[in-house]
C-alpha positions in Angstrom: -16.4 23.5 17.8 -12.7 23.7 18.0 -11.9 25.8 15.0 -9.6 25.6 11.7 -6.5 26.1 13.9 -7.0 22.0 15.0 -5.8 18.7 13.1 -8.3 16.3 13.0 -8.1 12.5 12.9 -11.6 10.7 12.8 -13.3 7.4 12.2 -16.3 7.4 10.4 -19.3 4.9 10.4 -17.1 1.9 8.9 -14.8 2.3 11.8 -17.9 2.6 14.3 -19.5 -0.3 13.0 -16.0 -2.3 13.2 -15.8 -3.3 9.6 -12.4 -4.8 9.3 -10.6 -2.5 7.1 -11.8 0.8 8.5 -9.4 3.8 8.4 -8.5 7.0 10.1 -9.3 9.5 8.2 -6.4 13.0 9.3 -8.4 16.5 7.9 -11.1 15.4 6.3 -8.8 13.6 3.2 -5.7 12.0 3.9 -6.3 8.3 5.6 -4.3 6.0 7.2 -5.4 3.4 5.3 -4.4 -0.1 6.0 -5.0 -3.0 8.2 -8.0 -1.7 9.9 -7.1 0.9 12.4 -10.2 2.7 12.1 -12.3 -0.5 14.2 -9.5 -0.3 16.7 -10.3 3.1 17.7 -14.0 2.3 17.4 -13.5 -0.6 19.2 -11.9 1.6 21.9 -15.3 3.7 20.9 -12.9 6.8 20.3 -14.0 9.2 17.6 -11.6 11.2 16.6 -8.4 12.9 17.9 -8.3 17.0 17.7 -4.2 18.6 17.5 -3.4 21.8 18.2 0.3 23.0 18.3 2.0 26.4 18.6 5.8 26.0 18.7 8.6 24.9 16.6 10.5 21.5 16.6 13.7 21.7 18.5 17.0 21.3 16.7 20.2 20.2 17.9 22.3 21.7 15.2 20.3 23.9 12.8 23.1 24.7 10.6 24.1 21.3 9.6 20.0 20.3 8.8 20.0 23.2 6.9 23.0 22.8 4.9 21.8 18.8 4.0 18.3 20.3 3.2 19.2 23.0 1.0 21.6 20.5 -1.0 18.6 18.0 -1.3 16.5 21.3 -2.9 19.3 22.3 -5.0 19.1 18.3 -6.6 15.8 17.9 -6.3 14.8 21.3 -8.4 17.4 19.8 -10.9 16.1 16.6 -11.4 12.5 16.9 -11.3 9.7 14.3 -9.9 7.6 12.2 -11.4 4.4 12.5 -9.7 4.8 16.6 -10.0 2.3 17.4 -13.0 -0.2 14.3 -12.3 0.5 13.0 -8.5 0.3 9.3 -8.2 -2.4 9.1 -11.0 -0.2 9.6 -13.8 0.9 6.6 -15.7 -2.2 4.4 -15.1 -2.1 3.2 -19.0 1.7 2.9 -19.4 1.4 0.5 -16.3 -1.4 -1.6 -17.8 0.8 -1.6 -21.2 3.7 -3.2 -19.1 1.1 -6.1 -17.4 1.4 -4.7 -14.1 -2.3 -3.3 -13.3 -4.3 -6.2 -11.3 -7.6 -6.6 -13.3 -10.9 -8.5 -12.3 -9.0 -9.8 -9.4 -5.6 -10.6 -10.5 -6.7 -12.4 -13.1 -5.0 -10.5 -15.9 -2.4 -7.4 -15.4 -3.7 -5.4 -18.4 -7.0 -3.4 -18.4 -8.8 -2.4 -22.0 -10.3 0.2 -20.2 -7.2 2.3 -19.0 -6.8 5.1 -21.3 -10.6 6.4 -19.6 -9.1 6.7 -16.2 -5.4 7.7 -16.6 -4.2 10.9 -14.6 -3.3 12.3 -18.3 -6.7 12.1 -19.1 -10.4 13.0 -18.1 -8.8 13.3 -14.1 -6.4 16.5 -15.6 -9.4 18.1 -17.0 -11.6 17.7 -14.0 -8.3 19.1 -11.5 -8.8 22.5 -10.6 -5.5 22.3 -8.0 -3.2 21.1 -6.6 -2.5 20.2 -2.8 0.4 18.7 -0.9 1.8 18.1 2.9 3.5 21.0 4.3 6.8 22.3 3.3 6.3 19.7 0.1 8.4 19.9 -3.0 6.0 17.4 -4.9 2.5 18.4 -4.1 1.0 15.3 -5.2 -2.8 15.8 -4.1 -5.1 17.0 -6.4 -8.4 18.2 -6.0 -11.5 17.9 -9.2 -14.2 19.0 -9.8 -17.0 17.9 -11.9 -19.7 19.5 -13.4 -22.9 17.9 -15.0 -21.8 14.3 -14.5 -23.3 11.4 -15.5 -24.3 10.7 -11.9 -23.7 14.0 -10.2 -24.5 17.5 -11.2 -22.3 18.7 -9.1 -18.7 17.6 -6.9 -15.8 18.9 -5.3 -13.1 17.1 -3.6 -10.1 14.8 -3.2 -8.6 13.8 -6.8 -8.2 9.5 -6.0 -4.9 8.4 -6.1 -3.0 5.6 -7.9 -4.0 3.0 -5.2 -7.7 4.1 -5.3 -8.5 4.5 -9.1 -6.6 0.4 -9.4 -8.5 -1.2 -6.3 -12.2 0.9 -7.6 -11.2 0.8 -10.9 -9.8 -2.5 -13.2 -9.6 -4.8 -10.3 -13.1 -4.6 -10.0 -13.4 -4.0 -14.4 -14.4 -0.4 -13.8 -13.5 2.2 -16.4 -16.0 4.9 -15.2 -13.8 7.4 -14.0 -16.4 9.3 -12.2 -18.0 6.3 -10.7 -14.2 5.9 -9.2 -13.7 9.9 -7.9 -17.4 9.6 -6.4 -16.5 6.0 -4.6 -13.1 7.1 -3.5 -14.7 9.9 -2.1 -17.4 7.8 -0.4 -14.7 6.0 1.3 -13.3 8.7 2.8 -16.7 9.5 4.3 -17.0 6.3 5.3 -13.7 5.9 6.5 -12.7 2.5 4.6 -9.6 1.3 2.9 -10.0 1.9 -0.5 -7.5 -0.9 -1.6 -9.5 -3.5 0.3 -12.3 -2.4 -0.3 -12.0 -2.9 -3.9 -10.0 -6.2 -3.7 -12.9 -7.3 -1.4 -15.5 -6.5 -4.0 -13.8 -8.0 -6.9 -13.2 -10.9 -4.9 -17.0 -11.1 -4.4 -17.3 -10.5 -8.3 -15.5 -13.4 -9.0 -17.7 -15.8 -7.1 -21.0 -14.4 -8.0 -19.9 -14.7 -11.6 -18.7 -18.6 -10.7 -21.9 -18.9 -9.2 -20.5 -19.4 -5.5 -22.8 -16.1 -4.6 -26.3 -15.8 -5.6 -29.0 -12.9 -5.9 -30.6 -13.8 -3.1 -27.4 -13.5 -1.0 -26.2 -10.5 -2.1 -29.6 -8.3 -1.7 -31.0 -8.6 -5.3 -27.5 -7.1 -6.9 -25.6 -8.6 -9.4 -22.2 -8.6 -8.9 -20.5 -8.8 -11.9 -17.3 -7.5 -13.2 -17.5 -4.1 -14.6 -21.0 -2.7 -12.7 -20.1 0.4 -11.8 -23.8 1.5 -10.7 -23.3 -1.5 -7.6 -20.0 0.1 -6.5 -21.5 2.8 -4.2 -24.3 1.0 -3.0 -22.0 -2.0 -1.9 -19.8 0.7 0.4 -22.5 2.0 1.8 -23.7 -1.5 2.6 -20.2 -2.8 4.2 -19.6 0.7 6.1 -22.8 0.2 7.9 -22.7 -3.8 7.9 -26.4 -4.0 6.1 -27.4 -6.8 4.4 -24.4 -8.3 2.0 -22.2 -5.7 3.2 -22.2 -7.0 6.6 -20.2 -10.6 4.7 -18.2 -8.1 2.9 -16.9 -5.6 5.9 -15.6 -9.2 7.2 -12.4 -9.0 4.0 -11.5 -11.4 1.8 -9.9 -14.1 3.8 -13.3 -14.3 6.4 -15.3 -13.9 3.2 -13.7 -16.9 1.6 -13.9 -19.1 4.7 -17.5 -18.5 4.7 -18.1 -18.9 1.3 -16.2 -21.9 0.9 -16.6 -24.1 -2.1 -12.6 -23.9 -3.4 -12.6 -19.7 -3.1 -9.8 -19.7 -0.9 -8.1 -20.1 -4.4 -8.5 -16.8 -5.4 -9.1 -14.8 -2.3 -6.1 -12.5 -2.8 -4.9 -11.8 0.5 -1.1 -12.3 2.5 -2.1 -12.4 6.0 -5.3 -11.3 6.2 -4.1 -8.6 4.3 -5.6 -7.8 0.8 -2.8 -7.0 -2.2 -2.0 -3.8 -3.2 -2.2 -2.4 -6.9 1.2 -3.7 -8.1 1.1 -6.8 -10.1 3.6 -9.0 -8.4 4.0 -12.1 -11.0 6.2 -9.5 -13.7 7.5 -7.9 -10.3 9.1 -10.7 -8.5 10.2 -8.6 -5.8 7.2 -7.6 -5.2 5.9 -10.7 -4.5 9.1 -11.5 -1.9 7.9 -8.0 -0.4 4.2 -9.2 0.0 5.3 -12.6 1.4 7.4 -11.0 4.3 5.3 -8.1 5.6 4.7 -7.7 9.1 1.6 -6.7 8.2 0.6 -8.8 5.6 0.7 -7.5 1.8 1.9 -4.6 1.5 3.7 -3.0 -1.1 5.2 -0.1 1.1 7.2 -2.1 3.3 10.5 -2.5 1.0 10.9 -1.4 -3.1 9.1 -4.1 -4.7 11.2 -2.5 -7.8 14.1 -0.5 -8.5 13.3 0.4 -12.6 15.6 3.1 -13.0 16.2 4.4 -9.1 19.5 4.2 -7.7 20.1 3.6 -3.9 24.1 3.4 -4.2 24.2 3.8 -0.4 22.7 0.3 -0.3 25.1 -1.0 -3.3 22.2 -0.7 -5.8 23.9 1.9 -8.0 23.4 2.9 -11.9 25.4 -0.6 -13.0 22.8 -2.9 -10.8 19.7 -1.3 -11.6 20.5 -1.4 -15.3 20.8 -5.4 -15.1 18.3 -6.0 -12.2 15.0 -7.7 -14.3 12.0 -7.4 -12.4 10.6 -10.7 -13.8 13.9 -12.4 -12.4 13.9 -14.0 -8.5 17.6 -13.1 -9.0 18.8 -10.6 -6.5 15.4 -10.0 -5.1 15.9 -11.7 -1.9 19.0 -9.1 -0.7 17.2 -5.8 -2.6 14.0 -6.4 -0.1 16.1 -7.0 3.1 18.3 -4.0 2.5 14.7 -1.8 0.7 12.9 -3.0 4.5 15.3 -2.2 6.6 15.5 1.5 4.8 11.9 2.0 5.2 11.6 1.0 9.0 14.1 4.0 9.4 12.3 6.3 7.0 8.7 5.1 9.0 10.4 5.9 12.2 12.1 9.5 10.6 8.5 9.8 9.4 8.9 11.1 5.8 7.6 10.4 2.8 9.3 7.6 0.1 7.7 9.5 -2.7 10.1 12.6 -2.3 13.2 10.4 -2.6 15.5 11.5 -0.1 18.9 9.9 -0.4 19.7 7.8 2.8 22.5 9.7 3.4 20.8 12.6 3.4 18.3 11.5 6.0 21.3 10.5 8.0 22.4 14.1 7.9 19.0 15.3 8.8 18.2 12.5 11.9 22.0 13.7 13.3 21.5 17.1 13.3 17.9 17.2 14.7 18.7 14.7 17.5 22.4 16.1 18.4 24.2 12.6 17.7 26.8 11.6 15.7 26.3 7.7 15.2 27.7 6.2 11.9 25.9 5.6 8.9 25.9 1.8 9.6 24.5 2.4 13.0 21.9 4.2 11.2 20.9 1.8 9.2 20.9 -1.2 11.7 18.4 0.5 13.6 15.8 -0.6 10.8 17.3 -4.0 10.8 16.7 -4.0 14.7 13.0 -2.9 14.1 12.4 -5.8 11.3 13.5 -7.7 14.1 11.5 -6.8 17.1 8.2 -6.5 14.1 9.1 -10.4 13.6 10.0 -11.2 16.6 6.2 -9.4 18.0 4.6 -11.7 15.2 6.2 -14.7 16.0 5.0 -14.5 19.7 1.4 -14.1 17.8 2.2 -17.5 15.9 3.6 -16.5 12.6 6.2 -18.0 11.3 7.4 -19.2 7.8 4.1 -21.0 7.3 2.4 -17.6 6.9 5.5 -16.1 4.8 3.2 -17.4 1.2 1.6 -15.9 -1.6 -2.3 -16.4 -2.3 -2.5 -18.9 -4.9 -3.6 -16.8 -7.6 -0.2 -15.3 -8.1 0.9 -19.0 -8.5 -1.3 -19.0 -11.7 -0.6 -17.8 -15.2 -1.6 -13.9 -16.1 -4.0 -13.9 -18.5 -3.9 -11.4 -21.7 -1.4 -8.5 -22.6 2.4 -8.2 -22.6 2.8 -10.3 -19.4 0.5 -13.4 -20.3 1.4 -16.9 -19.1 3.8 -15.2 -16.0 3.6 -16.5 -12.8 5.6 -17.0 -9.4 5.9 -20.9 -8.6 5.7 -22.0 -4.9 9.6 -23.1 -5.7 10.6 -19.8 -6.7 9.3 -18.3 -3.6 10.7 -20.8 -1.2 13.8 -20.0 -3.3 13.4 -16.0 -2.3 12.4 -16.8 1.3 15.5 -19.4 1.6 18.1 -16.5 0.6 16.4 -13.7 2.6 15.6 -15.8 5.5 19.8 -16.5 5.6 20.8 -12.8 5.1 18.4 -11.8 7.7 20.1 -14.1 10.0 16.9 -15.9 10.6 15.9 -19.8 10.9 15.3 -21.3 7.6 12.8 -23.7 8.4 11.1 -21.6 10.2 12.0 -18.2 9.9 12.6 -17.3 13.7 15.6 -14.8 14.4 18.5 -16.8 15.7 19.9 -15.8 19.3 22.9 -15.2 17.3 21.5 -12.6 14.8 19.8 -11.2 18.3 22.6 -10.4 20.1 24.6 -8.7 17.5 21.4 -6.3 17.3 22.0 -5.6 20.7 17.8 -6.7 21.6 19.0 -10.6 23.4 16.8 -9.8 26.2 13.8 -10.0 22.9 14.3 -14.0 22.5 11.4 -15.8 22.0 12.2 -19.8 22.8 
């Protein structure tokens, strides 16, 4: 009705039928994925929202943005970027080889079955281009196409990335590749978190396959690791809350309180929040990252990981990263305060982490686009000040250090592969939270920001007593 010149962001039935992880789905590919706000417009019983826009950004000082984004090109062409020849889907089997790839629900971070669903593989064959957010040097979306499928005869559409292909994929056992494009695809439709969705299923996997879920609860299927013909039929089920699916659309933690019978063990969740397709237990970081989310587990909120990327504006420069060891608490609790504060800027700057723009570049950029001159360090303390007010909004919701945990899977061993018999102990992270909880300037015992830490943000009027 409105015509290619609009922007589109919709819900689809999952959203309309408030299933808890429900996304909003921007031009028909691109979702914003996490934490369910596609039941919050559906709730609101808002469809979509059409954009249309004719006119340039103002900027205060075009010469100086120019002059920091043409040096950022000039580096960038130079060193290159990883996720340029196979977007995020590239490296699928080097991570399983390193024990980092959850598998049948974080029981084991290496999958047998990842050479068949690598980016390097089957996925390059099937891409016919690709596709990238405007003005990107990276282009990291793909598009594929398949021809005479196993299950299709014929597809076209979004290329699943890194996240999609894990959570579909070997957390679930699943090594059919076009079982994954086709039910990454269906989410999108749908409009469901893919990363929940699939944590939510392999969670239900585990329990049938323990016995805690029977045939005659979930609709005559049989859920066990590795069906790949069940995947599509169970997202259909939780996007339109039939049958099974209607338990399912609920997430993991609600599942597991219904289901009872010990599975709050291995419901893999941080605040209600399912975990994302990084392995936390040989990426101790990550698991401080997870634990400290606003939003529950989330592996975009700090760098679980440095592995090779220097931040030196932060003080992590070529001589830390080189002895920083990811299976280490060491050092973990300060690299995820300085990593979150960082990303609450670059969230607030709106751009994208995977294109690697230095701080200090963005700091150029932010300056000359809003006509300021602030200093570096007051640039940076405005993502401190938004931690802040993010814990400060969840401790007036009743969060406190109590919730600051890890599901207690990740407290138990890995199974198989190069990272077998890892886990983090509950002392380890109590460890991580003491240390980060003192460098943030918050309560240790319970995790609060101190008036203290408060007024020298400049937010006192924000105390919560």
């Amino acid at each position: 009705e409105l015509g290619e010149d609009f922007s589109i962001a919709s819900i689809g039935p999952a959203g309309e039928n408030l299933v808890r992880y429900a996304c909003v789905i921007s031009d028909g590919r691109r979702a914003a994925g996490r934490t369910g706000m596609g039941a919050v417009m559906g709730s609101k019983k808002l469809k979509a929202i059409a954009v249309k826009g004719d006119k340039r950004p103002a900027i205060a000082d075009r010469n100086r943005f120019e002059k920091a984004w043409r040096s950022f090109l000039q580096d960038f062409k130079k060193r290159g970027h990883w996720a340029i020849p196979y977007g995020t889907t590239g490296g699928i089997a080097a991570y399983s080889d390193m024990g980092c790839l959850p598998t049948r629900n974080f029981t084991s971070g290496t999958f047998e079955g990842a050479e068949k669903i690598t980016g390097e593989g089957i996925l390059a064959k099937w891409t016919i281009r690709r596709l990238g957010c405007p003005a990107c040097p990276v282009n990291c979306w793909g598009e594929v196409e398949i021809k005479d499928g196993k299950s299709v005869k014929y597809f076209k559409g979004p290329r699943p990335e890194y996240e999609s292909i894990a959570a579909l994929g070997p957390t679930c056992g699943i090594d059919d590749i076009e079982t994954i494009v086709l039910s990454n695809d269906l989410c999108n439709k749908l409009g469901m978190d893919t990363i929940s969705t699939g944590v939510t299923i392999a969670f239900a996997m585990e329990c049938f396959e323990r016995g805690l879920l029977t045939e005659s609860e979930t609709d005559g299927l049989r859920l066990n690791f590795g069906s790949a013909e069940i995947l599509p039929k169970l997202i259909e089920k939780i996007a339109y809350r039939e049958g099974f699916g209607n338990m399912l659309s609920e997430g993991t933690r609600r599942l597991s309180q219904k289901i009872g019978k010990g599975s709050e063990a291995f419901a893999v969740q941080v605040k209600g929040l399912e975990l994302p397709m990084h392995e936390p237990r040989p990426q101790k970081g990550f698991g401080l990252g997870y634990a400290t989310s606003p939003r529950g587990a989330c592996h975009n909120r700090a760098r679980g990981v440095l592995r090779g990327v220097t931040i030196p504006e932060l003080g992590f420069d070529e001589d830390y990263v080189r002895k920083d060891d990811p299976r280490s608490i060491a050092g973990k609790a300060l690299q995820i305060k300085k990593t979150q504060d960082l990303r609450a800027v670059e969230d607030s700057l709106i751009v994208c982490y995977f294109v690697g723009i230095p701080p200090k570049t963005l700091y150029e950029l932010y300056c000359a686009i809003v006509g300021v001159n602030i200093s570096f360090e007051d640039f940076l303390r405005c993502g401190e000040r938004i931690v802040n007010i993010e814990r400060l909004f969840n401790v007036r919701e009743g969060v406190t250090r109590k919730d600051d945990v890890l599901p207690r899977r990740i407290h138990e061993p890995l199974r198989g592969g190069s990272t077998d018999g890892l886990y983090i102990s509950e002392e380890e992270l109590n460890k991580m939270l003491d240390e980060y909880y003192t460098l943030r300037g918050w309560d240790v015992e319970s995790g609060i920001p101190t008036k203290e830490k408060l007024k020298s943000l400049g937010i006192s009027e924000l105390n919560i007593d």
